[in-house]
C-alpha positions, 0 to 999 in steps of 0.5 A: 476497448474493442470500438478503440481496438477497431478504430486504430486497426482501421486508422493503421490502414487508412492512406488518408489520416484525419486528426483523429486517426493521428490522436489514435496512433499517437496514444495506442497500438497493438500488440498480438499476445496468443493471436489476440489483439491487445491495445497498449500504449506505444512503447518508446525505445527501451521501455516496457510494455503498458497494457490497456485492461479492459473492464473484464480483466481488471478485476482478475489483475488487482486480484493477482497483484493484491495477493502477490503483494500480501494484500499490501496497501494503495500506494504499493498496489498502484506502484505495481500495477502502473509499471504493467498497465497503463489506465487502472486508477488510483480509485479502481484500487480504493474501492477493490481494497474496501471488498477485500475480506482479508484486510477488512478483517486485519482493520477491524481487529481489536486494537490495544493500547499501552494500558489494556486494564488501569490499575487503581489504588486506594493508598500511598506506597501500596503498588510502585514502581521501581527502576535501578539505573547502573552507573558501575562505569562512571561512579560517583564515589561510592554510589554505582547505582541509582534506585528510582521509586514511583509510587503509581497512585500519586506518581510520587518519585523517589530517589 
């Protein structure tokens, strides 16, 4: 960052531009924050400052953006980190989130599925389920209820 930084300061002052100067001065300018000079990308009327990270600062950013989004996920992380900076990818963001202890533990977690335990039986009607469906607002005659029974060896149904 710092030979490209040179360059366009370099590429500002110069009276004779070449093409590479135009290219620099196209696709970067500078931008002093606390008497440091920070490469961004220039910005068009309106829009908002894109900082360029350099590798000393990237993990520090995707740190505070991670932990700020409560360790949220890829795409939330490249949505917010790409209205602020310009040149961090999609797979700087992969391999950080693969070292992020938190989420790594939050996969690993034992996950359960709707059985946790079968429940296995030897005979007919000896465990069921039953389910009452109410039908007091449409009546049919007499009957305002339905009674449903399953038996859970064979799944058998019963009305």
């Amino acid at each position: 960052m710092l030979s490209i930084l040179g360059k366009l300061i370099v590429s500002k002052v110069v009276l004779k531009k070449s093409a590479s100067d135009y290219h620099m001065l196209q696709h970067y300018d500078v931008l002093k924050v606390d008497g440091v000079d920070k490469l961004i990308c220039p910005v068009a009327e309106g829009g908002s400052v894109k900082y360029y990270v350099t590798a000393n600062e990237l993990f520090d950013i995707l740190y505070r953006t991670h932990v700020s989004l409560g360790h949220g996920g890829r795409d939330r992380m490249c949505h917010e980190v790409h209205q602020r900076h310009k040149n961090i990818t999609q797979g700087h963001i992969k391999i950080f989130l693969q070292f992020c202890e938190a989420c790594e533990q939050k996969k690993s977690g034992s996950k359960k599925g709707v059985v946790v335990k079968p429940m296995v039986f030897k005979e007919f009607n000896s465990r069921g389920q039953l389910d009452l469906i109410d039908l007091q607002t449409q009546p049919d005659g007499p009957y305002k209820f339905l009674m449903v029974y399953q038996d859970h060896l064979t799944k058998f149904v019963s009305l």
